[in-house]
C-alpha positions in Angstrom: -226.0 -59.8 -22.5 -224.1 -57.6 -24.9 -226.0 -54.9 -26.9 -225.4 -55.4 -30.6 -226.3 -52.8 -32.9 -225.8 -53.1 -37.1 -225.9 -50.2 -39.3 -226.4 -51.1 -43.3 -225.3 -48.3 -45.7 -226.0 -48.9 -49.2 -225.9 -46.7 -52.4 -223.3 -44.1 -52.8 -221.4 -43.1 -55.8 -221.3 -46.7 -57.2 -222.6 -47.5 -60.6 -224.2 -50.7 -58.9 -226.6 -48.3 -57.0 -229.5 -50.6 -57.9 -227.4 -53.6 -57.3 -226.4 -52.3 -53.7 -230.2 -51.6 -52.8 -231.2 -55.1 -53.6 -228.4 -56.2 -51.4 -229.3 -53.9 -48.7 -232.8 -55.5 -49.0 -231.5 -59.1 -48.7 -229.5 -58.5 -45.5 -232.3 -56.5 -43.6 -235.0 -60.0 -44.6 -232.3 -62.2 -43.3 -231.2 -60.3 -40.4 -231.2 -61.6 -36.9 -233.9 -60.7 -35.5 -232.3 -60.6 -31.4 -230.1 -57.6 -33.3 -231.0 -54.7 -30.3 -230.5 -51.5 -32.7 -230.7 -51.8 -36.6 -229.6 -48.4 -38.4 -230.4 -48.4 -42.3 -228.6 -45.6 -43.9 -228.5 -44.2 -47.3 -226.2 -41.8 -48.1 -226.8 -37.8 -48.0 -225.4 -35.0 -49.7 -222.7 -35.0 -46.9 -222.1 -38.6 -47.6 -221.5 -37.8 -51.1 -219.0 -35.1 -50.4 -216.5 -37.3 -48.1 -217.1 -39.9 -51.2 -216.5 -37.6 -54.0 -213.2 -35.8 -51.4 -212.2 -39.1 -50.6 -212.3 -40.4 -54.5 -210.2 -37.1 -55.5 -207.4 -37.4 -52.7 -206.8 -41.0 -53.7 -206.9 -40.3 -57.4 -203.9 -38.0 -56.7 -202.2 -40.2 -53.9 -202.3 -42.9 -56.8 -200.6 -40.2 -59.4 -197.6 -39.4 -56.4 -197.0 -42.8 -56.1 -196.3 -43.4 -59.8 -193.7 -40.5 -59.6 -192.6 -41.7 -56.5 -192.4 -45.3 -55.6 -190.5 -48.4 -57.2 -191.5 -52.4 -56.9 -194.7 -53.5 -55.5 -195.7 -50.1 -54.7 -195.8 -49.1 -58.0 -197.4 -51.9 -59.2 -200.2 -51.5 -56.9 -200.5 -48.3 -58.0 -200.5 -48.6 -61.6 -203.4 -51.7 -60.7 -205.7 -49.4 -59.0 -204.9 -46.4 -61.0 -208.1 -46.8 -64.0 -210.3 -47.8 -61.0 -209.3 -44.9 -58.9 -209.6 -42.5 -62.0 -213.2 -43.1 -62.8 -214.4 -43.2 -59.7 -212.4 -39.1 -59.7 -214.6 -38.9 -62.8 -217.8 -39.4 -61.1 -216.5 -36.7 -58.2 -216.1 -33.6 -61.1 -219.3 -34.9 -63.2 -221.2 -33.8 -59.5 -219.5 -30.5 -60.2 -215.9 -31.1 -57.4 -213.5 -29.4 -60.5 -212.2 -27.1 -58.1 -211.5 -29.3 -54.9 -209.7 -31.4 -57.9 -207.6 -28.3 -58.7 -206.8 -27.5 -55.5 -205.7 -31.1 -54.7 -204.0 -31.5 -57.5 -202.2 -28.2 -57.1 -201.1 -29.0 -53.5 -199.4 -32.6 -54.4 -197.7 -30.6 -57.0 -195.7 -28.4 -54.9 -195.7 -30.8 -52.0 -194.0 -33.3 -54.6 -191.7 -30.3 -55.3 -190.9 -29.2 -51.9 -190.0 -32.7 -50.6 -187.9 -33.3 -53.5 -186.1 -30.1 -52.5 -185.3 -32.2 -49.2 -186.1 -29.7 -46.8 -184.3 -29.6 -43.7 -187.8 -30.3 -41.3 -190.7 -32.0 -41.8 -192.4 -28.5 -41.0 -193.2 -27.1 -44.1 -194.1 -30.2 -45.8 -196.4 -30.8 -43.2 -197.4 -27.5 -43.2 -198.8 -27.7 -47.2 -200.5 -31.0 -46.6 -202.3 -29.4 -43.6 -203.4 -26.5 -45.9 -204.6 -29.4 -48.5 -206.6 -31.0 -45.9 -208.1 -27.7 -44.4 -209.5 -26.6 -47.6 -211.2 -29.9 -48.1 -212.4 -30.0 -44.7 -213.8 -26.6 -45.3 -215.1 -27.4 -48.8 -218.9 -25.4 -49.0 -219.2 -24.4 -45.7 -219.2 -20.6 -44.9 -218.8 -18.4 -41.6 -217.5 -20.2 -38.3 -218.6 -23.5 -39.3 -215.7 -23.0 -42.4 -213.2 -21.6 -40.1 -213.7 -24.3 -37.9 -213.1 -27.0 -40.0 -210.2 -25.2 -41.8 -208.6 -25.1 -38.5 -209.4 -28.3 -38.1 -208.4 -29.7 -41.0 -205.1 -27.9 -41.1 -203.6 -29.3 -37.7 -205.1 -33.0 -38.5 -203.4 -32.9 -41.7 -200.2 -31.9 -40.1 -200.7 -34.4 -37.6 -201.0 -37.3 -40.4 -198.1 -35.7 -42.6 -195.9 -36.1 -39.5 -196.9 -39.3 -38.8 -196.5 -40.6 -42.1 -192.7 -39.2 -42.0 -192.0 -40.7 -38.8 -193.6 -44.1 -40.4 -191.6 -43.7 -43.6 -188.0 -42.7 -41.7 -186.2 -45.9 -41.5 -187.2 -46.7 -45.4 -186.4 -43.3 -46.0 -182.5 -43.3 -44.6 -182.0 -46.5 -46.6 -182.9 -44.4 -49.7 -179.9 -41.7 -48.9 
């Protein structure tokens, strides 16, 4: 027979916190009880920094694509754009101004650059991997931070590439 295994992970940044426990309640009475491996998980501090990260980097993805896209983009965008921007509120009221500023600093010139149309995705790539190795290595210190910099700097090339490669076709249409 196949091993099942349920995690539950309730709380996190959500003004429904309360609302989210009860719920988390609910699911572990009515669970199956033939469930081999049942992991209840409220989120750390660690949890809370991927949140508060993840809240800022879509925050400013939402502001690019403004400047950026046309048609149902754009309108998906302007949609999720007041939700996105207090959830970014919560992120700097637990004290994230400066991972804000840095993100926000980083789309800037990276809007800049690939309106310059460089000749390679290179250096575009390049500036996003920065952007994610500083966010990676947001509050850690010593080897563990030059780790994840490292880290964070080659998968955030990795995804800028891939996302060019993904865009190409829609991007030759453009001119």
């Amino acid at each position: 027979m196949k091993m099942r295994n349920v995690c539950i992970l309730f709380g996190g940044m959500s003004p429904e916190h309360a609302v989210s426990l009860r719920s988390a309640e609910s699911v572990l009475n009515n669970i199956d009880k033939d469930i081999d491996m049942i992991i209840i998980a409220e989120p750390t501090e660690d949890f809370a920094l991927c949140a508060c990260m993840s809240a800022i980097l879509a925050y400013h993805k939402i502001r690019d694509d403004l400047h950026d896209e046309r048609g149902i983009k754009r309108t998906a965008a302007t949609a999720l754009s007041p939700f996105v921007g207090a959830i970014r509120r919560r992120a700097l009221k637990r004290g994230y101004t400066k991972a804000d500023m840095a993100v926000a600093g980083a789309m800037k010139a990276l809007c800049e650059l690939e309106a310059a149309r460089p000749p390679s995705v290179d250096e575009p790539a390049e500036l996003f991997g920065e952007l994610m190795a500083v966010l990676l290595s947001y509050g850690l210190e010593g080897n563990q931070a030059k780790l994840a910099h490292t880290i964070g700097r080659h998968v955030g090339r990795w995804v800028y590439i891939l996302d060019a490669a993904d865009d190409y076709a829609e991007d030759v249409k453009r001119g």
